[in-house]
N, C-alpha and C positions, 0 to 999 in steps of 0.2 A: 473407530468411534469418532464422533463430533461434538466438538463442543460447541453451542449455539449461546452464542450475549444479546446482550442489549444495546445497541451501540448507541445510545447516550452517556451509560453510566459505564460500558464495558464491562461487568459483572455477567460470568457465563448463568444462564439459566435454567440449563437442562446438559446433560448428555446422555446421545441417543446415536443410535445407526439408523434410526427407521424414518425419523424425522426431516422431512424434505425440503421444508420453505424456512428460510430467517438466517441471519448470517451468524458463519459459524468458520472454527477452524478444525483443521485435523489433529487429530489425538493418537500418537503413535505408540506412547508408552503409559499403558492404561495401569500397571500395576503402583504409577507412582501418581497418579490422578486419584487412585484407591486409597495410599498412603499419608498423601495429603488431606482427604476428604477427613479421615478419621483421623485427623493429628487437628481437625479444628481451621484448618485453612480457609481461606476462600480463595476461589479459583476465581481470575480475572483475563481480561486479554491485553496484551501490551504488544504495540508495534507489530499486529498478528502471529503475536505469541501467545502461549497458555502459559501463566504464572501462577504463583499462589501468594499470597499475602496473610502475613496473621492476621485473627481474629482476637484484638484483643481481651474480647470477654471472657475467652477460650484460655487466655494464655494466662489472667489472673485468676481464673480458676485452678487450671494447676498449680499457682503459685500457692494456691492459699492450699488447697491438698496436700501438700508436700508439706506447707506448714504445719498443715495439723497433726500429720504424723511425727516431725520433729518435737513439738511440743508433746504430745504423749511419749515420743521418747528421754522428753528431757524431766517430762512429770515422774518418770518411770525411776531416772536416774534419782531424781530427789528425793523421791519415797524410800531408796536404796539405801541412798545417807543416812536416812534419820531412821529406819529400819536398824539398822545395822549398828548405831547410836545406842537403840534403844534395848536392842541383844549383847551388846559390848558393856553397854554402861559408860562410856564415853561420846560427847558432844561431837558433831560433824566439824569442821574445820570451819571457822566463821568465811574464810576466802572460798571457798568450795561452795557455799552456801550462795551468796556474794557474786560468784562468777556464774555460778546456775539461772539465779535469780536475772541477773546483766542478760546474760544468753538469753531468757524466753524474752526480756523485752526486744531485744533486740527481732526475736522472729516477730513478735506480735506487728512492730513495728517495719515489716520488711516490706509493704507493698508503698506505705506513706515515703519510704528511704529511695527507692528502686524502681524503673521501670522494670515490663513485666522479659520485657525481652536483654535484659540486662542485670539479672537479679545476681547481688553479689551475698551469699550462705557464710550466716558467723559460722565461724570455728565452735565445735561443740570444745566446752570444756575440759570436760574428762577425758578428750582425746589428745590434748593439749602437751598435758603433763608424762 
């Protein structure tokens, strides 16, 4: 297989076997061209190499995915508390409450805190203790 760029901007354009005219390099291991392609990558040429580079919009997309499932898991745990509060007849622990509440800003807050390729995940609370 061939990867074929643009050699202004070096971003590949196509890859193709069939494709005859326009400069291009060779592709020997197609299944991590594959891997990359669908992890959000873009394929570039460097020094006529085939590399890949993130796509950032790719990469805070999954930031923000992962968020959101953290957050319904941390919705999930709080609902638990005051569940659990409200079958016991005892108040949830004001610190528990407190560290719950800390934790979701803290994710709300994790793309404004963190680049996307460098995301550092609070510690969930309840796994703390």
């Amino acid at each position: 297989m061939r990867a074929y760029y643009d050699t202004n901007t070096m971003h590949v354009i196509c890859f193709s076997e069939s494709v005859d005219d326009g400069d291009y390099v060779e592709v020997v291991d197609t299944s991590a061209v594959i891997k990359n392609l669908n992890a959000g990558m873009i394929p570039t040429i460097k020094d006529g190499e085939l590399f890949f580079i993130s796509d950032r919009a790719s990469l805070y997309k999954r930031v923000r995915e992962r968020r959101s499932l953290l957050l319904e898991e941390a919705d999930a745990y709080r609902n638990k508390l005051f569940d659990q509060s409200l079958l016991n007849g005892v108040e949830p622990a004001e610190e528990d409450i407190i560290a719950v509440a800390a934790y979701r800003q803290q994710l709300r807050d994790i793309v404004e805190t963190n680049t996307p390729e460098n995301i550092v995940w609070p510690k969930k609370p309840w796994q703390i203790k």
